[in-house]
C-alpha positions as protocol buffer text, in pm:
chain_id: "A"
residue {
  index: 1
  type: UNK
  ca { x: 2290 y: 6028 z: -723 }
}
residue {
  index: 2
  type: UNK
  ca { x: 2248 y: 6195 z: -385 }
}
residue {
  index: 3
  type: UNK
  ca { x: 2506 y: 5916 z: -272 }
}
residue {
  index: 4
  type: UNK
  ca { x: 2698 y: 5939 z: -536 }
}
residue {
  index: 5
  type: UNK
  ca { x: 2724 y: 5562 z: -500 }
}
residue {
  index: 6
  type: UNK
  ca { x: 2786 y: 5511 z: -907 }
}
residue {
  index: 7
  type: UNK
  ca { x: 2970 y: 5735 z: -1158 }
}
residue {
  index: 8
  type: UNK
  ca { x: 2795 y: 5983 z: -1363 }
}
residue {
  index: 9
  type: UNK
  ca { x: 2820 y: 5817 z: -1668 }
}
residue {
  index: 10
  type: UNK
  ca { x: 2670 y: 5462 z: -1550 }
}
residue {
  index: 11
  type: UNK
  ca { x: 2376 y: 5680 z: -1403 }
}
residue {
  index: 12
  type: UNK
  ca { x: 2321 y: 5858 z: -1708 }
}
residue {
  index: 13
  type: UNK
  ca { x: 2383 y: 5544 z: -1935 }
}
residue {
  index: 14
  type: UNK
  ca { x: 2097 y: 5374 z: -1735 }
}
residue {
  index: 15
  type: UNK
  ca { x: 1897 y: 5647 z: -1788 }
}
residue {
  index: 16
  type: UNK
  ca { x: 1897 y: 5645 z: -2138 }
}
residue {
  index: 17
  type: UNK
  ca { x: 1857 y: 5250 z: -2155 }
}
residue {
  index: 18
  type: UNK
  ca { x: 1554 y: 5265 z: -1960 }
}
residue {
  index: 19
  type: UNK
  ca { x: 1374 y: 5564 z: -2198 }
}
residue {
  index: 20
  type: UNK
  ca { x: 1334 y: 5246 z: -2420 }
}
residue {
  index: 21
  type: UNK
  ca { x: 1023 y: 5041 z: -2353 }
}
residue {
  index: 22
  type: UNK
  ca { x: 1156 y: 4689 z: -2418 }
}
residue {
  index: 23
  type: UNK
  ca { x: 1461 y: 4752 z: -2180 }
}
residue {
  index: 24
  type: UNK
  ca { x: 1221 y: 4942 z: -1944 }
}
residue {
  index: 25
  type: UNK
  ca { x: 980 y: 4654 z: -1900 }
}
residue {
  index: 26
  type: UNK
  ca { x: 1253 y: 4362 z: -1819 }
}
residue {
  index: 27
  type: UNK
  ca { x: 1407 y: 4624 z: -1563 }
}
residue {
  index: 28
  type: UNK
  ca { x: 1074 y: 4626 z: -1411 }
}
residue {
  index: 29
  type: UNK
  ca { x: 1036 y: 4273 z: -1429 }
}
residue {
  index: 30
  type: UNK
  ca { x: 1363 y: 4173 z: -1312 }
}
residue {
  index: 31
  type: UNK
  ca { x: 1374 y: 4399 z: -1000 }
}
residue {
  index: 32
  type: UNK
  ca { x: 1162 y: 4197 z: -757 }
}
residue {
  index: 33
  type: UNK
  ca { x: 1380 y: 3940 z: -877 }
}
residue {
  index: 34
  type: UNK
  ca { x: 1730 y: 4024 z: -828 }
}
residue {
  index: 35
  type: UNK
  ca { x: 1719 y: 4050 z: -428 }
}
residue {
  index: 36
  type: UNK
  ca { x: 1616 y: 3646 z: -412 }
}
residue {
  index: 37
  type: UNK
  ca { x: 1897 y: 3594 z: -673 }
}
residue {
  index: 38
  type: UNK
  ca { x: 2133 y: 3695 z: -470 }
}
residue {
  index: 39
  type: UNK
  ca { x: 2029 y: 3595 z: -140 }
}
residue {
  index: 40
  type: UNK
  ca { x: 2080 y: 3259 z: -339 }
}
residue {
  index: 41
  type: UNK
  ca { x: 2398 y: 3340 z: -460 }
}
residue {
  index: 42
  type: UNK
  ca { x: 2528 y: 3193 z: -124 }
}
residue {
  index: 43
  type: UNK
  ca { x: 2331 y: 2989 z: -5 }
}
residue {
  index: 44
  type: UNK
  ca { x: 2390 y: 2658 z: 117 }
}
residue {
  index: 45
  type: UNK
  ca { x: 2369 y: 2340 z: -70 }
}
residue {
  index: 46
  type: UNK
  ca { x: 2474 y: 2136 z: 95 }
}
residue {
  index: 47
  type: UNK
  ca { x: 2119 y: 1949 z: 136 }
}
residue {
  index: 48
  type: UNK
  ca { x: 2135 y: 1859 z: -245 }
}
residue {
  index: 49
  type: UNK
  ca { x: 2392 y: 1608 z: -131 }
}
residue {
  index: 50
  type: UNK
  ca { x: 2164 y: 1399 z: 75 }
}
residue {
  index: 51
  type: UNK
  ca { x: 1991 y: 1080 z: -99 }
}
residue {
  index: 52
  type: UNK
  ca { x: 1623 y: 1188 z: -134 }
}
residue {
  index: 53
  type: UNK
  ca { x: 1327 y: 1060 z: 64 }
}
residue {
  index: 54
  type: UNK
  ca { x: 1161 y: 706 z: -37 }
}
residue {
  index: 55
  type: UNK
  ca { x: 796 y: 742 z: -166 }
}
residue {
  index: 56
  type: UNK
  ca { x: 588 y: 501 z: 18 }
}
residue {
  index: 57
  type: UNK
  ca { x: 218 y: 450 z: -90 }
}
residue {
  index: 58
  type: UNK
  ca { x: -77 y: 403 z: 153 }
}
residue {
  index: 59
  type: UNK
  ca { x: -280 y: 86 z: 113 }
}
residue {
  index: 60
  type: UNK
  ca { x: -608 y: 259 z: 104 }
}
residue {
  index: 61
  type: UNK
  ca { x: -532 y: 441 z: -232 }
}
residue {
  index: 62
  type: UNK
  ca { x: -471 y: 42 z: -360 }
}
residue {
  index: 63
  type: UNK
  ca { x: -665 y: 9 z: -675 }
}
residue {
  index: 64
  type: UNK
  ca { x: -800 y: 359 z: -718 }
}
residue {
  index: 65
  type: UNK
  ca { x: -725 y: 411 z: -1059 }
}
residue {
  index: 66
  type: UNK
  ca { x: -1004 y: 123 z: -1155 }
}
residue {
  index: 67
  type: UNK
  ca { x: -1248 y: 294 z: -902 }
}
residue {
  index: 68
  type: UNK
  ca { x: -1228 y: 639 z: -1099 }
}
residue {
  index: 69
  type: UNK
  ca { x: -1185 y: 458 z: -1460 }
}
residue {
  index: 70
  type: UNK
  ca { x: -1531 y: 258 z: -1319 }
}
residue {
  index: 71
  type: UNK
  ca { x: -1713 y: 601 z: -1179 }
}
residue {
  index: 72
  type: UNK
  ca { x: -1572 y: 755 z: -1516 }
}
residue {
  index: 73
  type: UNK
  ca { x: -1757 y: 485 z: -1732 }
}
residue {
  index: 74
  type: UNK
  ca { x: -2071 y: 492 z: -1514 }
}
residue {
  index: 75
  type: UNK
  ca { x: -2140 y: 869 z: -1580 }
}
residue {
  index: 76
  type: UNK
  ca { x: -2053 y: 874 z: -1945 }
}
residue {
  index: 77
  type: UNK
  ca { x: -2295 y: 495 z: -1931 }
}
residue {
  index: 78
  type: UNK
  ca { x: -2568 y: 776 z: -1835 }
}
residue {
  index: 79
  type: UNK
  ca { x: -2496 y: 1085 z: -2085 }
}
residue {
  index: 80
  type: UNK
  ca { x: -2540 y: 831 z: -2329 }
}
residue {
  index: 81
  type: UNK
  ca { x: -2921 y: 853 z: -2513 }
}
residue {
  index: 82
  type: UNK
  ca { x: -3119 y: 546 z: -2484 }
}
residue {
  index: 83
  type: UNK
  ca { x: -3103 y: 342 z: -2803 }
}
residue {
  index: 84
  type: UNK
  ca { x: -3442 y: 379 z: -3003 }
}
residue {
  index: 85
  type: UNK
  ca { x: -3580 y: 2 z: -2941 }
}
residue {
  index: 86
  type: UNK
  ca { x: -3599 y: 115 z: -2579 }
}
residue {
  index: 87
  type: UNK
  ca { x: -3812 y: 360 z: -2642 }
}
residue {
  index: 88
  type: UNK
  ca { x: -4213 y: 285 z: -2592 }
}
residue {
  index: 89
  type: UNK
  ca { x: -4364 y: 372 z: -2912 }
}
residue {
  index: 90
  type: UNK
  ca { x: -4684 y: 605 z: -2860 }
}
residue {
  index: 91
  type: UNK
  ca { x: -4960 y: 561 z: -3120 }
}
Protein backbone atom coordinates (compact mmCIF):
# COMPACT_ATOMS: atom_id res chain seq x y z
CA UNK A 1 0.00 0.00 0.00
CA UNK A 2 2.97 2.21 0.86
CA UNK A 3 3.70 1.86 -3.02
CA UNK A 4 0.59 2.18 -3.99
CA UNK A 5 1.55 -0.45 -6.56
CA UNK A 6 -2.33 -1.89 -6.76
CA UNK A 7 -5.67 -0.03 -6.45
CA UNK A 8 -7.48 0.22 -3.28
CA UNK A 9 -10.08 -1.96 -4.04
CA UNK A 10 -7.84 -5.09 -5.24
CA UNK A 11 -5.94 -4.52 -1.83
CA UNK A 12 -8.93 -4.50 0.13
CA UNK A 13 -10.65 -7.34 -1.95
CA UNK A 14 -7.56 -9.51 -1.07
CA UNK A 15 -7.92 -8.70 2.24
CA UNK A 16 -11.17 -9.91 2.72
CA UNK A 17 -10.46 -13.21 0.63
CA UNK A 18 -7.70 -14.08 2.79
CA UNK A 19 -9.90 -13.58 6.37
CA UNK A 20 -11.24 -16.99 5.05
CA UNK A 21 -9.24 -20.02 6.09
CA UNK A 22 -9.62 -22.22 3.00
CA UNK A 23 -8.50 -19.26 0.68
CA UNK A 24 -5.89 -18.31 3.36
CA UNK A 25 -4.18 -21.68 3.40
CA UNK A 26 -3.75 -22.16 -0.63
CA UNK A 27 -2.36 -18.43 -0.58
CA UNK A 28 0.12 -19.71 1.79
CA UNK A 29 0.73 -22.69 -0.05
CA UNK A 30 0.96 -21.27 -3.38
CA UNK A 31 3.40 -18.42 -2.52
CA UNK A 32 6.71 -20.28 -2.47
CA UNK A 33 5.37 -21.48 -5.57
CA UNK A 34 4.55 -18.76 -7.84
CA UNK A 35 8.25 -17.26 -8.17
CA UNK A 36 9.48 -20.86 -9.87
CA UNK A 37 6.26 -20.62 -12.00
CA UNK A 38 7.20 -17.86 -13.50
CA UNK A 39 10.78 -18.07 -13.79
CA UNK A 40 9.40 -21.05 -15.96
CA UNK A 41 7.11 -19.11 -17.75
CA UNK A 42 10.08 -18.38 -20.15
CA UNK A 43 12.20 -20.61 -20.05
CA UNK A 44 13.76 -22.42 -22.71
CA UNK A 45 12.68 -25.60 -24.24
CA UNK A 46 14.26 -26.03 -26.55
CA UNK A 47 16.13 -29.25 -25.00
CA UNK A 48 12.70 -31.16 -25.13
CA UNK A 49 13.40 -31.29 -28.83
CA UNK A 50 16.44 -33.43 -28.65
CA UNK A 51 15.97 -37.41 -29.01
CA UNK A 52 16.62 -38.71 -25.45
CA UNK A 53 19.65 -40.63 -24.23
CA UNK A 54 19.90 -44.58 -24.97
CA UNK A 55 19.80 -46.74 -21.74
CA UNK A 56 22.63 -49.09 -21.87
CA UNK A 57 22.90 -51.86 -19.16
CA UNK A 58 26.19 -53.00 -17.51
CA UNK A 59 27.07 -56.67 -17.83
CA UNK A 60 27.71 -57.16 -14.21
CA UNK A 61 24.01 -56.49 -13.19
CA UNK A 62 23.37 -59.65 -15.94
CA UNK A 63 21.12 -62.04 -14.18
CA UNK A 64 20.51 -60.24 -10.92
CA UNK A 65 17.00 -60.60 -10.69
CA UNK A 66 17.54 -64.66 -10.16
CA UNK A 67 20.35 -63.80 -7.59
CA UNK A 68 17.81 -61.73 -5.33
CA UNK A 69 14.66 -64.11 -6.25
CA UNK A 70 17.45 -67.05 -5.01
CA UNK A 71 18.70 -64.93 -1.70
CA UNK A 72 14.83 -64.14 -1.35
CA UNK A 73 13.92 -67.95 -1.26
CA UNK A 74 16.93 -68.86 0.90
CA UNK A 75 15.84 -66.57 3.85
CA UNK A 76 12.17 -67.31 3.72
CA UNK A 77 13.77 -71.48 3.26
CA UNK A 78 15.02 -70.48 6.96
CA UNK A 79 11.89 -68.58 8.66
CA UNK A 80 10.24 -71.60 7.79
CA UNK A 81 9.70 -74.13 11.15
CA UNK A 82 11.18 -77.46 10.75
CA UNK A 83 8.55 -80.03 9.83
CA UNK A 84 7.71 -82.27 12.98
CA UNK A 85 9.43 -85.70 11.64
CA UNK A 86 12.64 -83.70 11.96
CA UNK A 87 12.28 -83.20 15.20
CA UNK A 88 14.17 -85.79 17.79
CA UNK A 89 11.52 -87.03 19.95
CA UNK A 90 12.59 -86.81 23.79
CA UNK A 91 11.15 -89.54 26.03
Amino acid sequence: MKRKQYPVDVIAKAQKSLMKPSERIIADYLRPILPIIKRFKYSDLSALNQPEPRLILLSEFDGLEQAIAKASQEAQLEREPLPDSFMPAFD
